[in-house]
N, C-alpha and C positions, 0 to 999 in steps of 0.2 A: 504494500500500500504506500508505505514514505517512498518508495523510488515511483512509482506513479506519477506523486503530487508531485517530486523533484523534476521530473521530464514534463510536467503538463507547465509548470513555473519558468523551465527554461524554454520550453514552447513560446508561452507566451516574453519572455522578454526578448528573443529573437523577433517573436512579431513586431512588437513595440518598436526594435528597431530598424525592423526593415521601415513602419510607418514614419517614423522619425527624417528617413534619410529621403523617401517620396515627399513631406510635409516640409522640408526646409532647404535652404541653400547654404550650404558653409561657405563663407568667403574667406580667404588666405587676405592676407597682408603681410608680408614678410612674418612673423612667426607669431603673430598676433590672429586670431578669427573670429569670425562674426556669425549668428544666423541669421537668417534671413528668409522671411517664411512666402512658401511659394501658391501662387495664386489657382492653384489644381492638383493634385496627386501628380507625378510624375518625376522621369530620372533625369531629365533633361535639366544639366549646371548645377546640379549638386554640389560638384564640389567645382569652385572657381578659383583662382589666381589673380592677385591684383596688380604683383608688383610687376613691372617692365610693361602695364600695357598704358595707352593712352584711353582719357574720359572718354573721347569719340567712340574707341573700337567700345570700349565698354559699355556705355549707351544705347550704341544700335542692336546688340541683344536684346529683342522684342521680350523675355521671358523675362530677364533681369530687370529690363528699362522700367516693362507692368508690376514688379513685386518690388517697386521700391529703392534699387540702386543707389538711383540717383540720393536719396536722402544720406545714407551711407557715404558717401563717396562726399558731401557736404558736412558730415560731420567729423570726417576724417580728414577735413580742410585740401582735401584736393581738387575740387571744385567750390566756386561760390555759388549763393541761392541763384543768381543771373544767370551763370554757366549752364546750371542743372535746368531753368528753367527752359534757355535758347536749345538747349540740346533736347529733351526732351519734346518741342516742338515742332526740331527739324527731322524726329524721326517718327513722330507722331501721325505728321503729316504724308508720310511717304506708305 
């Protein structure tokens, strides 16, 4: 019976984290990370890298730019609320 409960307990926190890793986005910053919670189930940018890229490339990621990036990327002072906003615009529209 205790090895049952024991396997049905790691069942379920396997589950937990497989949902964990569909439910968020971890973003890298050189050895520092962020969540980042993503706006549908799915694997897509899970796990992202910030350093060596530019605002732009990062931006025009439709998944990222919709769950919020930008705000991120604004309070990590590497964009301004202007930046974030003009970018956000210019891929908004496209």
């Amino acid at each position: 019976m205790r090895r049952k409960i024991k396997k049905y307990i790691l069942i379920g926190i396997l589950i937990y984290c497989v949902y964990f890793l569909l439910d968020n986005h971890i973003i890298f910053n050189g050895i520092d990370f962020y969540f980042l919670k993503k706006s549908e189930l799915n694997f897509s940018y899970t796990f992202f890298e910030l350093q060596d890229k530019k605002p732009e490339t990062i931006m025009e990621i439709d998944d990222l730019r919709n769950d919020g990036i930008g705000n991120l990327l604004v309070d990590l002072n590497i964009i301004d609320e202007k930046e974030k906003i003009r970018l956000e615009n210019k891929y908004n529209a496209e």
